[in-house]
N, C-alpha and C positions, 0 to 999 in steps of 0.2 A: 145450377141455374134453372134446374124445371122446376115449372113452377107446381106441379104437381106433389115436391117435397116440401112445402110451404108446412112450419114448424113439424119436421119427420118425427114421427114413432121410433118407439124400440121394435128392432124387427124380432123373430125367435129367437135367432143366435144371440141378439141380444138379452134376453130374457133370461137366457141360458148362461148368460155369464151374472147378472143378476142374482139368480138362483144360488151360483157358485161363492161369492162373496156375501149373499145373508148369510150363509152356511159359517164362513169364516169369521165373519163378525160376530155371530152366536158364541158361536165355539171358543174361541178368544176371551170372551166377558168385555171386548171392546163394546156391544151394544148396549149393555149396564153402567158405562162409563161414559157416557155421550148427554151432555146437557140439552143440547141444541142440533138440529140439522138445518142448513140454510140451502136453498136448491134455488137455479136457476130457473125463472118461471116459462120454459119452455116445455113440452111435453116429452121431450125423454128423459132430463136433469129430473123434473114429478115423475115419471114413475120410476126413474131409477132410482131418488129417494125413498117412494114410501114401499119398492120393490125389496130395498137392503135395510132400510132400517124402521118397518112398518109391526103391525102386530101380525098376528094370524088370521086367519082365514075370518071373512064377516058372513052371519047369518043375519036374516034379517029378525027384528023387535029388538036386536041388541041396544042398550039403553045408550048407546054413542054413534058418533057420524060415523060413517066409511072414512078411511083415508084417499079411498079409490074405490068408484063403484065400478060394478062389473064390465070385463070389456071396455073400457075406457080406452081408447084411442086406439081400435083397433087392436087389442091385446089381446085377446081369447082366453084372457086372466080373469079367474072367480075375484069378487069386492076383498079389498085389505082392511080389517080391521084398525083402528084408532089407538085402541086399548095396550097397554104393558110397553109402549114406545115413545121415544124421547118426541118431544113437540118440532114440528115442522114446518117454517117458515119462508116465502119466496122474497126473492132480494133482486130489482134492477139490475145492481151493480154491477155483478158475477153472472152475467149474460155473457153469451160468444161475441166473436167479431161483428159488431151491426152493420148493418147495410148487403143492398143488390142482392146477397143468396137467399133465398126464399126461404131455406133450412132453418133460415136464425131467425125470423119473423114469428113472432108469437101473438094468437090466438088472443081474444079477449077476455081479459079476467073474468066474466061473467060466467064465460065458456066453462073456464077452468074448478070455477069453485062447483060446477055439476058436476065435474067428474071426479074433481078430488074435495070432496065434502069439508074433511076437517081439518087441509091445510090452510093455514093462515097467511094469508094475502095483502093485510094489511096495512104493510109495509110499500105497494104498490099504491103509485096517486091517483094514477092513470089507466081506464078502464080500455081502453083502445092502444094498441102501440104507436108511441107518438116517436120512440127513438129510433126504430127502423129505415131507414129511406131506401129506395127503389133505385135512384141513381149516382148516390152516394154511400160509399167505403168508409169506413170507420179508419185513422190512419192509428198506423202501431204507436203511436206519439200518446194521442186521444184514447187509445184501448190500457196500454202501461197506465197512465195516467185516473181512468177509470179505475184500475186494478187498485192502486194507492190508496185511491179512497175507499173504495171496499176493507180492505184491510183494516185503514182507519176506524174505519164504523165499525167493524169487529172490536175494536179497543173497549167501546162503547158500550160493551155487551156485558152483561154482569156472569154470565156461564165463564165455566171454563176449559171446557172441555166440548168443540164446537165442531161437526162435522160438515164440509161445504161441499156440496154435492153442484159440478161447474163442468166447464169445457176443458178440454185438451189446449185450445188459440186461446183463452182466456190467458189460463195459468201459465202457461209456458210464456205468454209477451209479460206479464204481471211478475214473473220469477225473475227476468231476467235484471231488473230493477234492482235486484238482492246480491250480492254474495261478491260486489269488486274487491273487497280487503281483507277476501281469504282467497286459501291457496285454490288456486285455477281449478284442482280437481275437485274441488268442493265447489268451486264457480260450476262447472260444468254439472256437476249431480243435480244443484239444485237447480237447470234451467233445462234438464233433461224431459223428453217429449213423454206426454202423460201416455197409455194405452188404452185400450178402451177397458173402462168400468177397473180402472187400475186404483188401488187404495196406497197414500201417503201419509205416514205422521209427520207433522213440520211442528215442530216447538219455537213462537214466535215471543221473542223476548224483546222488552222496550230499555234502551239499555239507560236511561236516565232510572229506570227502576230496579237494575242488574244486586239483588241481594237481598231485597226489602219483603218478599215475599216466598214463603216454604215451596219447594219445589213437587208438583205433582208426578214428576215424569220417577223412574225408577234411580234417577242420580242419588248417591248417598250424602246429603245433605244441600245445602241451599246453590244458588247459581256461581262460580266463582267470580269475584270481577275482575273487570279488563276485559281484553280480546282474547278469544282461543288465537292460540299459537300454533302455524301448521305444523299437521304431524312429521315431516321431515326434519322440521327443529327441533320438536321433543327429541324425536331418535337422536340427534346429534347433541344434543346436551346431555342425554342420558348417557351416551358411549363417552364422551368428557369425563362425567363424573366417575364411572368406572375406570377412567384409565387414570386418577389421582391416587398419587401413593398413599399405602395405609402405613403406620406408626406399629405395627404389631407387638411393642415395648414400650406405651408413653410413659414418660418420665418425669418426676417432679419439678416446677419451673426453678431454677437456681434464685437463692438469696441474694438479695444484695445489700 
């Protein structure tokens, strides 16, 4: 509630976890694989965007923006390059819990495209935060529901491979929306609390479309249809099957 956190920084520690996940995302070839990053237009979701999936280091006469010029928000971070990284876009939607904490209150676009030069903003209508209120809470009803439509808009997006750089209260009230007609332990993983600068793949499949399209994920071959079936039922139909007697002499069917 101080209001001296009004839209917080990454602090060092955070920077340092930052650090740790460009590192893995390199290493991976997951940053070679990333059509899109969509970031909360708050100032830690930008720099922890263009902090993990940004280019290298910028000098200046480079013939492209900064993704982040120097020191921006208090970082004590040299400017991020533009260059060799997937395009990076800010989205309302995928905003934290709005209202009363000063934390979630974001700065003016105006603000923001100085210090992150060539992320695209576009997408925002509104140059001032008009969704923030002071003395109104955003209820988890209105935030899941936010969340829906994000996703939505996601459908809408011609990539395919989209990285969403969000909150911890975002996704976790937006998760919980997901996963009643599978087994609880699969309910539970997916509405499990994010950590900080923690990375997830979620494979989001629209099932009116379950077949129609080659699968990018490492499955060997296209989506199967219908419902996955919990893994407790697999087990149990597999040990069935095994316990069916085998013919170890079949024999020809008799004439009649």
């Amino acid at each position: 509630m101080r209001p001296e956190f009004f839209d917080a920084h990454i602090t060092q520690l955070g920077w340092q976890q930052i650090d740790n996940l460009r590192k893995h995302v390199h290493e991976s070839g997951l940053s070679k694989r990333i059509d899109l990053v969509v970031t909360s237009p708050l100032l830690r979701t930008l720099q922890t965007a263009v902090g993990v999936f940004g280019g290298g280091g910028y000098t200046t006469g480079m013939d492209v923006l900064p993704l982040m010029i120097a020191n921006a928000g208090n970082s004590a971070r040299a400017a991020i390059s533009s260059l060799n990284c997937p395009p990076i876009a800010a989205a309302e939607l995928c905003r934290e819990h709005l209202g009363v904490h000063p934390c979630d209150k974001r700065r003016s676009i105006s603000d923001y495209q100085f210090l992150f030069p060539a992320v695209d903003f576009s997408l925002i209508e509104s140059d001032e935060d008009v969704l923030w209120k002071a003395d109104v809470r955003e209820t988890r009803e209105e935030l899941i529901a936010r969340g829906l439509e994000f996703l939505n808009w996601l459908w809408t997006r011609k990539e395919k491979e989209i990285a969403v750089v969000t909150h911890s209260g975002f996704l976790s009230h937006t998760l919980t929306a997901f996963g009643n007609d599978c087994h609880p332990l699969v309910k539970k993983e997916i509405c499990k609390h994010f950590a900080n600068c923690e990375l997830r793949s979620i494979v989001i499949v629209d099932r009116s479309m379950v077949g129609s399209d080659s699968s990018t994920t490492n499955y060997p071959g296209k989506i199967p249809l219908g419902l996955d079936i919990p893994s407790d039922a697999v087990d149990g139909k597999k040990v069935k099957e095994e316990k069916q007697p085998v013919d170890s002499d079949p024999k020809e069917p008799e004439k009649m």
